[in-house]
C-alpha positions as CSV (number, residue, x, y, z in Angstrom):
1,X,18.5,9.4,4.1
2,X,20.8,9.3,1.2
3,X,23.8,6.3,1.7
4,X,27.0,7.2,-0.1
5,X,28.5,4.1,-1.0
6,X,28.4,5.6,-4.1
7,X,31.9,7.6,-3.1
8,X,33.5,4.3,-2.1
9,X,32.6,2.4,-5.5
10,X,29.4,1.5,-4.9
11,X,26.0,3.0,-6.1
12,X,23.8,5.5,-4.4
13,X,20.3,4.8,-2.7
14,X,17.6,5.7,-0.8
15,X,17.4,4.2,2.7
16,X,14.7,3.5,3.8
17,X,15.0,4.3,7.5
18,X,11.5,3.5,9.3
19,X,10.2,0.3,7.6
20,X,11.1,-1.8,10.4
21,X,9.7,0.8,13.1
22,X,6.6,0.5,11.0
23,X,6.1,-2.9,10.9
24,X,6.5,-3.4,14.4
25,X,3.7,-0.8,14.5
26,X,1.6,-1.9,12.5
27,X,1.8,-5.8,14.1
28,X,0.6,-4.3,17.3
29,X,-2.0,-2.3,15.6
30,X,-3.2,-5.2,13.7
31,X,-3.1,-7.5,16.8
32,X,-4.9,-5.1,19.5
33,X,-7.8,-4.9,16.4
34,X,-8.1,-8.7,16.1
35,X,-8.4,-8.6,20.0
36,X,-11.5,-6.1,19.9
37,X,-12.8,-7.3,16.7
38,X,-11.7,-10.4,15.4
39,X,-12.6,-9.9,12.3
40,X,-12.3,-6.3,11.4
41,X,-8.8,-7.1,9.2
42,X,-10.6,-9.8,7.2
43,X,-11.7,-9.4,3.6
44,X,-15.3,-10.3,3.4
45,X,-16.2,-13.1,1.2
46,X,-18.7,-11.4,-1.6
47,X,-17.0,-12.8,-5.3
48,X,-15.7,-16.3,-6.2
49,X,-12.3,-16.0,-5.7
50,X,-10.1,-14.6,-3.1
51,X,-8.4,-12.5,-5.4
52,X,-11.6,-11.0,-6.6
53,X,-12.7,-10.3,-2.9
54,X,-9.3,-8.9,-3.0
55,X,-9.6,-6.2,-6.4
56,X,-13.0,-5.2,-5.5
57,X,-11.7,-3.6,-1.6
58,X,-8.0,-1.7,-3.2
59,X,-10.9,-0.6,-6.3
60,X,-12.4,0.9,-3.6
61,X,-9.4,2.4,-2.4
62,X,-8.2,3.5,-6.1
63,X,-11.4,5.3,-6.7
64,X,-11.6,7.2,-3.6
65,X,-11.3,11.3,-4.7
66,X,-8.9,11.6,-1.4
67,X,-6.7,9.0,-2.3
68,X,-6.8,9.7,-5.9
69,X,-5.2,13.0,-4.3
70,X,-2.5,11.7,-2.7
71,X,-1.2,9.5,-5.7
72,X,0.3,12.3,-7.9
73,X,2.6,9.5,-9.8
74,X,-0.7,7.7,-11.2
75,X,-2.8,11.1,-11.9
76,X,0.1,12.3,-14.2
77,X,0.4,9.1,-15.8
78,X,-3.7,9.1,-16.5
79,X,-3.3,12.7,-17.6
80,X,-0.7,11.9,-20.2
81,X,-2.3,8.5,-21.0
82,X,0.3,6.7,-20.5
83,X,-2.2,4.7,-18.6
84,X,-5.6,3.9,-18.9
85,X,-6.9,4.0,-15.4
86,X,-6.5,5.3,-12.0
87,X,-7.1,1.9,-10.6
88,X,-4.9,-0.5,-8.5
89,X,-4.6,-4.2,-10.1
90,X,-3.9,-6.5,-7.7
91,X,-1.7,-9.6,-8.8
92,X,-0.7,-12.6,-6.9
93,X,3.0,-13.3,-6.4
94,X,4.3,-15.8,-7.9
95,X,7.8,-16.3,-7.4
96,X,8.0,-18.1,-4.4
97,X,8.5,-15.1,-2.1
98,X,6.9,-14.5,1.2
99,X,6.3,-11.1,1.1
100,X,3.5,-8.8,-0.5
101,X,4.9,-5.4,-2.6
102,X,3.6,-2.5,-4.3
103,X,4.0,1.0,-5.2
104,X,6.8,0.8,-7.9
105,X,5.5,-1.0,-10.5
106,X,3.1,-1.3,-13.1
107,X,1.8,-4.3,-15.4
108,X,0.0,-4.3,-18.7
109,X,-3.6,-5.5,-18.6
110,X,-5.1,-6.5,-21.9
111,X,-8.9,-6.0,-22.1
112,X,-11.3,-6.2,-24.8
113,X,-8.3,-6.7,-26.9
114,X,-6.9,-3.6,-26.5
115,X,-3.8,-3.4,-23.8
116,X,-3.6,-0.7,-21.4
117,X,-0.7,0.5,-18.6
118,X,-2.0,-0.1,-14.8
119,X,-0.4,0.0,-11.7
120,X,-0.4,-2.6,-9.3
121,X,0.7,-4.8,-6.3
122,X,1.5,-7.9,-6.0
123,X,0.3,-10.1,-3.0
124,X,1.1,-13.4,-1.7
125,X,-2.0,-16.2,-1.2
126,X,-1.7,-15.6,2.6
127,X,-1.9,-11.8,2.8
128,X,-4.4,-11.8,0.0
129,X,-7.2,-11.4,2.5
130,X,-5.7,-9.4,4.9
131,X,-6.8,-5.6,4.7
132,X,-4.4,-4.1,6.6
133,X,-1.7,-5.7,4.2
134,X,-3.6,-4.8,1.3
135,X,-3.7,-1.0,2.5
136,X,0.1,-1.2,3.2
137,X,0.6,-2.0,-0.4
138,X,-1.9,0.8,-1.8
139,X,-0.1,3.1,0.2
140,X,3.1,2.5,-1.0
141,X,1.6,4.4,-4.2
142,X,1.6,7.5,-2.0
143,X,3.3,10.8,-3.1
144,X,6.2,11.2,-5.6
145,X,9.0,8.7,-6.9
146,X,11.4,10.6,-4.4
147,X,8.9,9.6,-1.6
148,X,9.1,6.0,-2.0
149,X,9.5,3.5,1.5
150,X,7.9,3.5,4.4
151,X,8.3,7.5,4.9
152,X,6.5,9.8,7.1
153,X,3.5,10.7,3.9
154,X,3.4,6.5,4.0
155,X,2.9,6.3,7.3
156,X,0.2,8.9,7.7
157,X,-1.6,8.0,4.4
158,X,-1.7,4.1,5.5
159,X,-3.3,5.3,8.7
160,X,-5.9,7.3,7.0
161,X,-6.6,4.8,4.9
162,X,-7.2,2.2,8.1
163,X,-10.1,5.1,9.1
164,X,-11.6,4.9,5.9
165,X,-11.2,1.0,5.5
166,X,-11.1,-0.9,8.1
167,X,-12.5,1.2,11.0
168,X,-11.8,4.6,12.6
169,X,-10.5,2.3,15.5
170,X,-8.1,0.4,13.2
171,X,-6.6,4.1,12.8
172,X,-6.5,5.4,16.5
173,X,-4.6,1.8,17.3
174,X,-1.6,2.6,14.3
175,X,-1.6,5.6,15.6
176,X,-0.8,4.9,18.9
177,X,1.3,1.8,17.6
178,X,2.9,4.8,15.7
179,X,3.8,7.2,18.8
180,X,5.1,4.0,21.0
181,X,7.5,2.5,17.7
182,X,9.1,5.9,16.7
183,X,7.1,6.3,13.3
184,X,7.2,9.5,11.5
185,X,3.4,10.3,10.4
186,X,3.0,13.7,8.3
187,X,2.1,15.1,5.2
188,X,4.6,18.0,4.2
């Protein structure tokens, strides 16, 4: 939904009109999974670092062919060259916030001397090992510029994803969590 403040003075923007619904979903999705499997949302521990743990799973995510599918924005900019890779870089956050983000934005990575165009998300230290929050952030990447939010190709993408990542289980409950919060799910 468009908001036309724009008319009054102001500038025009996109609302984003379920992001509350689907956090509210997503909590009880997250905590009926932790109640069957207390575990099933927590990175497991395979590299040094946290954040490693935490590049390895969304470089899973990047390089699945569905996924790579859905994220039109980051195909064209491979295509082009305007980056060098398909894959997700994961940062941490480090201005204090309390929340994780993704989707928009992309960072520069410099290897081998050479720098190349990426995009990424940023995460805070406690969501860092959290899978369902790292899925929310990959699927933020999710369709076209004009689909940006927590829209209904979000919403449906970030429960696929929980089938594919966490467990088919993980998917059935956000689902559900979905239906009972008022959360548009579809890919138009």
């Amino acid at each position: 939904m468009i908001n036309h403040d724009h008319l009054n003075g102001g500038t025009p923007m996109n609302r984003d009109t379920q992001r509350d619904r689907v956090y509210r979903a997503e909590g009880m999705a997250w905590s009926a999974l932790r109640k069957e499997q207390p575990n099933a949302l927590v990175l497991d521990r395979n590299h040094r670092t946290e954040l490693q743990d935490a590049q390895w799973y969304v470089r899973r995510v990047s390089d699945w062919k569905e996924f790579r599918r859905w994220t039109p924005r980051i195909e064209r900019a491979v295509a082009s060259r305007d980056i060098y890779r398909h894959r997700i870089v994961v940062q941490m956050k480090r201005n204090g916030s309390s929340h994780s983000d993704g989707g928009v934005d992309w960072v520069n990575v410099t290897s081998r001397g050479v720098t190349h165009h990426r995009p990424r998300i940023r995460m805070t230290d406690f969501d860092l090992t959290h899978k369902g929050v790292l899925l929310h952030e990959c699927a933020h990447w999710v369709g076209t510029w004009d689909e940006l939010g927590h829209g209904p190709k979000f919403a449906w993408a970030l429960a696929q994803l929980a089938d594919k990542f966490i467990c088919e289980r993980a998917g059935e409950l956000l689902r559900a969590a979905y239906a009972e919060c008022g959360v548009d799910a579809y890919w138009s």
